[in-house]
C-alpha positions as CSV (number, residue, x, y, z in Angstrom):
1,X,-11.3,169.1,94.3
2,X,-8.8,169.3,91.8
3,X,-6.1,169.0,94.1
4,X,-7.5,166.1,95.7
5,X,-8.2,164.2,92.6
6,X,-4.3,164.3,92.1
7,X,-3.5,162.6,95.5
8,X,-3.9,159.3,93.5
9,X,-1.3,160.2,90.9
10,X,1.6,161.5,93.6
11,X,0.8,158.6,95.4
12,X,1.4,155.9,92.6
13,X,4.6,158.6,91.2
14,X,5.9,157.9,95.1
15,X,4.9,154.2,95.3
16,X,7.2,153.9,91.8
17,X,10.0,155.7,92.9
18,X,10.3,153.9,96.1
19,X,9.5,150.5,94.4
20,X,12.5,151.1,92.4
21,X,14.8,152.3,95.4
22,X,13.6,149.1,96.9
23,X,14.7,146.8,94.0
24,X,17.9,149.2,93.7
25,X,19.5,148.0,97.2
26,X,23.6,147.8,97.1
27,X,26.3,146.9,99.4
28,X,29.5,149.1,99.1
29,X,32.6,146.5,99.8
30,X,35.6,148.0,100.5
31,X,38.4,144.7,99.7
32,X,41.8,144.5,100.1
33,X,41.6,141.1,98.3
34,X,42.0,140.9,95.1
35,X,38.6,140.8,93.4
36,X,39.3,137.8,91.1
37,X,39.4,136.0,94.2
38,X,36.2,136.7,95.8
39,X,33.8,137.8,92.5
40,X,32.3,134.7,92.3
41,X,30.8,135.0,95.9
42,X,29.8,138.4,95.2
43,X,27.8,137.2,92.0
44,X,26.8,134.3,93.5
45,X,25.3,136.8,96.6
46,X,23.7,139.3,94.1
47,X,22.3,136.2,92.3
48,X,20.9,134.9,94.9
49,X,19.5,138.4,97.3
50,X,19.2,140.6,94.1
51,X,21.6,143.1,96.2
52,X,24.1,144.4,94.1
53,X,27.7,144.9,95.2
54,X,30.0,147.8,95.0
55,X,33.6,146.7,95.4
56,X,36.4,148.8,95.9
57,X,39.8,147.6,95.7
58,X,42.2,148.8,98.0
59,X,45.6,147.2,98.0
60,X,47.3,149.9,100.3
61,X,46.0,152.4,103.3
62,X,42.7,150.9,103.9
63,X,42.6,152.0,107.5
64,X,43.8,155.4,106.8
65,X,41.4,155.9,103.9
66,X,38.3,155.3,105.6
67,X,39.9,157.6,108.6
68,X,39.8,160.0,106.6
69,X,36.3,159.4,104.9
70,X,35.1,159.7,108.1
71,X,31.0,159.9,107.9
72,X,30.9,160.6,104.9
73,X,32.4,157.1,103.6
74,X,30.3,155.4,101.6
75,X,32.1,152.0,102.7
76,X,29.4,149.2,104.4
77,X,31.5,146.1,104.9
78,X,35.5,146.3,104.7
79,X,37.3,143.0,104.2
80,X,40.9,142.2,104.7
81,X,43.3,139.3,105.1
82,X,45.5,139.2,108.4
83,X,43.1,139.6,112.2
84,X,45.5,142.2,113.0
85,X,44.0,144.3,110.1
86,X,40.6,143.7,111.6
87,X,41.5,144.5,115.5
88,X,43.3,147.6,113.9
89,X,39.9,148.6,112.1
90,X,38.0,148.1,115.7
91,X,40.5,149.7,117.9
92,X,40.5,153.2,115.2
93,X,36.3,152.5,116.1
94,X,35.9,152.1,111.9
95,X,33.4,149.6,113.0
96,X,30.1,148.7,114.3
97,X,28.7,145.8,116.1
98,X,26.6,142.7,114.3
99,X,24.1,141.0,116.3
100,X,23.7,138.1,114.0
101,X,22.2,134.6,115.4
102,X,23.4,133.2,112.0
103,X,27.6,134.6,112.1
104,X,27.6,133.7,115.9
105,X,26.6,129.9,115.5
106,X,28.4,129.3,111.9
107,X,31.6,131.0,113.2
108,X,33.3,129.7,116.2
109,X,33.9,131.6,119.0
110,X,37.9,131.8,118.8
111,X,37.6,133.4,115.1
112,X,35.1,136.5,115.6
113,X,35.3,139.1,117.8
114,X,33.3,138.5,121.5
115,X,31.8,142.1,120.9
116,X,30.5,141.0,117.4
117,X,32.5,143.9,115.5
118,X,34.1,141.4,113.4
119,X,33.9,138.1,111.9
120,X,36.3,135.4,110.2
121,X,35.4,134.3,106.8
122,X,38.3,131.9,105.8
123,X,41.7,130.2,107.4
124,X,45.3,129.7,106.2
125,X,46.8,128.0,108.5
126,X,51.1,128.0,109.5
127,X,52.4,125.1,108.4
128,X,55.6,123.5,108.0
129,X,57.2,122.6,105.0
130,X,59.4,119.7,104.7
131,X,61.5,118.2,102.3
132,X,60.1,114.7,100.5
133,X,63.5,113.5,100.5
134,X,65.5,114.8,103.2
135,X,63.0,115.2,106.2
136,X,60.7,112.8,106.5
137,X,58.5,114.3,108.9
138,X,55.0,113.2,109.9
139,X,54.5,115.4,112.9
140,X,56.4,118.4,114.5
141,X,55.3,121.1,116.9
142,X,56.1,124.3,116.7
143,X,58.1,124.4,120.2
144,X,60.2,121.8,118.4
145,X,61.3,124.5,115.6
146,X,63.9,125.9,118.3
147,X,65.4,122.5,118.6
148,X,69.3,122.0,117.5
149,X,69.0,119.4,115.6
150,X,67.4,122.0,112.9
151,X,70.5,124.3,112.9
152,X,70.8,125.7,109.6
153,X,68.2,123.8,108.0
154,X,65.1,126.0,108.6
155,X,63.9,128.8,105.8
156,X,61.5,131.8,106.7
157,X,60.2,134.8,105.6
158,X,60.5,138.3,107.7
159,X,59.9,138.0,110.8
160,X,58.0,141.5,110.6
161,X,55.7,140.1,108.5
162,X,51.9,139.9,109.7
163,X,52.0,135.9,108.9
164,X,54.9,135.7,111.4
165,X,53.9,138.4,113.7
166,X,50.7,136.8,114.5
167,X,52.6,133.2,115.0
168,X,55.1,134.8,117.1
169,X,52.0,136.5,119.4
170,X,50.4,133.4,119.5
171,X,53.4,131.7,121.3
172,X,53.6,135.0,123.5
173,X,49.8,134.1,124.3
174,X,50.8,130.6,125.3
175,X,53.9,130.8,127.3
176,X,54.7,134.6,127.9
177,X,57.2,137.5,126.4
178,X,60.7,135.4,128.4
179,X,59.8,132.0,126.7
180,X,59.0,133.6,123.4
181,X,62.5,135.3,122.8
182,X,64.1,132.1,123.7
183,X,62.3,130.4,121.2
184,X,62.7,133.0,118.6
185,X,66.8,132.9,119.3
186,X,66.4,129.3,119.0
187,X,65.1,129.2,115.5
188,X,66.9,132.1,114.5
189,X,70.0,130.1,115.3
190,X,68.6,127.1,112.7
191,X,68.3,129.1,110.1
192,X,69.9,127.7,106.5
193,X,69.7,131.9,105.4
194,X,68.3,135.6,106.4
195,X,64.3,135.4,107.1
196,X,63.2,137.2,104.0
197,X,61.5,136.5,100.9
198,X,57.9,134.9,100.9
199,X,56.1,131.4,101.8
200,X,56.6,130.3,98.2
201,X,60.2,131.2,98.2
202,X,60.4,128.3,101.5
203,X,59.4,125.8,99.1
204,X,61.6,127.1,96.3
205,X,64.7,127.1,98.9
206,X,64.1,123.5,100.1
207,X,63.8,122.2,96.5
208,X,66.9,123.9,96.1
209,X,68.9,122.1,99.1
210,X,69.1,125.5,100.8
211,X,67.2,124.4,103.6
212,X,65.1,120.9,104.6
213,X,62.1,122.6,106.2
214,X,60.2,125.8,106.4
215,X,57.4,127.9,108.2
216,X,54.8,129.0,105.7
217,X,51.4,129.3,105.2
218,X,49.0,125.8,103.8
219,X,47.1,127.9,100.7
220,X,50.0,128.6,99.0
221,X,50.8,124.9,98.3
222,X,47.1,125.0,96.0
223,X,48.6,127.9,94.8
224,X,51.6,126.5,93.6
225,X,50.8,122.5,92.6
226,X,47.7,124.4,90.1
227,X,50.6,126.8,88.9
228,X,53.1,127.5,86.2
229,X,54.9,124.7,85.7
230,X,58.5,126.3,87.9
231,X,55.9,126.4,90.6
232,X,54.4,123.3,90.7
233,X,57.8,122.0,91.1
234,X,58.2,124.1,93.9
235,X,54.6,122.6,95.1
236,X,55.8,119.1,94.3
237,X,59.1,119.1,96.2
238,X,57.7,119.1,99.6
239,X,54.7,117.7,101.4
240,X,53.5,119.6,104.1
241,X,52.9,119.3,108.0
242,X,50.2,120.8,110.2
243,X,52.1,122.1,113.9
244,X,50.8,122.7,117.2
245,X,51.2,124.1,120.0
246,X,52.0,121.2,122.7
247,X,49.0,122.3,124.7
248,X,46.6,123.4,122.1
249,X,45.9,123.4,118.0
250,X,47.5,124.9,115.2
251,X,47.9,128.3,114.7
252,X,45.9,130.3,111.8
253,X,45.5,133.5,110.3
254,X,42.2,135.0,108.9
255,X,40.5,136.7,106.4
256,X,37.7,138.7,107.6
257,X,35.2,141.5,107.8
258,X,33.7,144.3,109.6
259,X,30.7,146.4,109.4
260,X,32.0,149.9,109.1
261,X,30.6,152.4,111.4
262,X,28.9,154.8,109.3
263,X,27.2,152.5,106.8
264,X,25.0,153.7,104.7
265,X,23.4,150.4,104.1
266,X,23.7,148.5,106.8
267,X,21.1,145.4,106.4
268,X,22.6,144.8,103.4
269,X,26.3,144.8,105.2
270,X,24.7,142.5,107.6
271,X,23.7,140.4,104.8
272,X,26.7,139.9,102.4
273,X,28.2,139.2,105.7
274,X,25.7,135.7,106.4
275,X,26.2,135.0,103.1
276,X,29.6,134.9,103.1
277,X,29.5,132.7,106.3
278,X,26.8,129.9,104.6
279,X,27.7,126.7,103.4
280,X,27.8,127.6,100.1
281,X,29.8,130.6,100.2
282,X,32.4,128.6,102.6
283,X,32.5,125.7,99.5
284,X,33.3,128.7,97.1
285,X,36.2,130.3,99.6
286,X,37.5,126.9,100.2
287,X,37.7,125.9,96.4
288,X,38.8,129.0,94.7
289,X,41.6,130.2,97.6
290,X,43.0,127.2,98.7
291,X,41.5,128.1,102.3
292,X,40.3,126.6,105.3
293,X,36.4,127.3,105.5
294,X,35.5,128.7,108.9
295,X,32.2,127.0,109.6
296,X,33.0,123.5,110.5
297,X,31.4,120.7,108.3
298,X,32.1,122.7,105.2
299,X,34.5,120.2,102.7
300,X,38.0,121.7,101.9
301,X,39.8,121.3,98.6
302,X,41.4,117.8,98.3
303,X,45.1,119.6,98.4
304,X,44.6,121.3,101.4
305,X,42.2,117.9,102.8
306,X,45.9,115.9,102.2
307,X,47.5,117.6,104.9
308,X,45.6,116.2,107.5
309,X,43.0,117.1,109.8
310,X,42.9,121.0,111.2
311,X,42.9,121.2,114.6
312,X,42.8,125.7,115.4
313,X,44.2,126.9,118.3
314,X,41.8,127.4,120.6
315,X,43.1,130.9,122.2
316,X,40.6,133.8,120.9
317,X,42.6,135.6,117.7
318,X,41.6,138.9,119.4
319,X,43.6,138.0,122.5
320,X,46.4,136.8,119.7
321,X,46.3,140.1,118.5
322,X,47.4,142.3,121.9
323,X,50.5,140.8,121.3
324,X,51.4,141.6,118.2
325,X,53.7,144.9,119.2
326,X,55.4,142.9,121.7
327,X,56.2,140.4,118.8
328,X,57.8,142.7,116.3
329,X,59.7,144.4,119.1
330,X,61.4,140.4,119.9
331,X,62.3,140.1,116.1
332,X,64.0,143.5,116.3
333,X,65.7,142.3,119.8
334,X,67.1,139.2,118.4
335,X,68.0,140.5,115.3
336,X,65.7,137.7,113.6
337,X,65.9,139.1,109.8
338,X,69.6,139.6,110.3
């Protein structure tokens, strides 16, 4: 009798402890963003769901770490810029599939995955920079960058680098491997000096009379016209237009995230991931990064409103993405960065 009498007590002891596991729920986030950039979201998320998150920053050797973690990583959701970091992710099988009603009808179809193992949360899109005073531009495409009339005029970063990679795949995507090293000579030939440096140093060059326009990317203007004061001089020297491709939309790069394979907490995964994908969060992304929200409706900041209307590519990112080793192989070919 005595032991029965007890059942009462081990059953309220259990019903505490699991109340408290229940009001303990987490999501572990590895980032390679830098957390400045997306804390508010997270707070905002654990304000609002009471699920508090775990972020790990990893600048370096994401893929590799979580390799290596193997089941026993305690990662649930790994976000990264660049969709070639998130088809790498799937491709190593890192990642799981999300069946979410919500993701699939705020994110549209060209900027997930069709499988459902991963998900845009926010655009940059490649944009051209001009000069205010010496190239009055309203409209170019980006077939047009391989005209002569640019030669020596036109500033770029590596073309090894993922921004450029994934611009370069998209024109293989569109008109094949021949057409895309003819365009590539073609630019490479109207180039003011070696592709090298970064976006901001396109804007920097052109005040500078080193070259009239530039390929870079459209959050980096934000970046610069709210910045130090050398920057927003940068910022202010050029105004920016949006390409395309003749027979589609302008070309843009992601960031994004995955459910990792092993999560340990996968609902909440599944979660931060909605979150991120509602109309508040997308406010938030566009506001604090200078980004293009995913969802459509969602208000960009005024800067990056300036430029124009967005009108994305409409080829998947994934199918992008298979092209990506064929890209760096035609910057290597031509001898792009020399």
């Amino acid at each position: 009798m005595k032991s029965i009498s007890k059942i009462p007590l081990i059953l309220t002891g259990l019903t505490a402890l699991c109340g408290s596991w229940v009001n303990a729920a987490e999501v572990n986030l590895y980032t390679t963003r830098e957390p400045a950039l997306i804390q508010p979201l997270l707070k905002e998320f654990t304000q609002k769901t009471g699920v508090k998150v775990n972020t790990v920053f990893i600048k370096d050797g994401l893929l590799e770490r979580v390799k290596v973690e193997g089941r026993r990583s305690p990662a649930d959701v790994m976000l990264t810029v660049d969709f070639g970091n998130l088809v790498d992710l799937v491709s190593n099988g890192l990642t799981q599939r999300v069946d979410s009603k919500v993701l699939n009808s705020s994110i549209p179809a060209n900027l997930r995955a069709a499988n459902g193992h991963w998900y845009a949360l926010s655009m940059r899109a490649r944009a051209v920079y001009v000069s205010k005073d010496r190239a009055p531009l309203t409209a170019i495409s980006y077939e047009d960058l391989a005209h002569p009339k640019w030669n020596g005029k036109i500033c770029i970063r590596s073309g090894n680098h993922p921004y450029n990679t994934g611009l370069i795949a998209a024109y293989i995507a569109h008109y094949g491997e021949k057409e895309a090293e003819k365009w590539l000579r073609g630019i490479k030939a109207n180039l003011a000096r070696p592709a090298s440096g970064g976006d901001r140093d396109v804007a920097r060059d052109i005040l500078g009379k080193i070259c009239d326009i530039g390929v870079a990317n459209t959050y980096y203007v934000g970046n610069m016209r709210e910045g130090d004061p050398e920057q927003q001089r940068w910022g202010n020297a050029i105004n920016v237009v949006l390409p395309k491709f003749k027979n589609s939309g302008t070309h843009v790069n992601v960031s994004g995230a995955v459910v990792s394979k092993y999560a340990p907490n996968r609902k909440e995964a599944v979660q931060l991931l909605e979150f991120l994908a509602s109309d508040h969060a997308q406010a938030i992304y566009a506001k604090s990064g200078f980004e293009y929200p995913v969802k459509p409706g969602v208000s960009v900041d005024p800067i990056i409103a300036s430029f124009g209307k967005l009108q994305v590519d409409s080829i998947r990112l994934s199918d992008i993405a298979r092209h990506r080793k064929t890209a760096n192989m035609l910057v290597d070919k031509v001898q792009f960065n020399r």
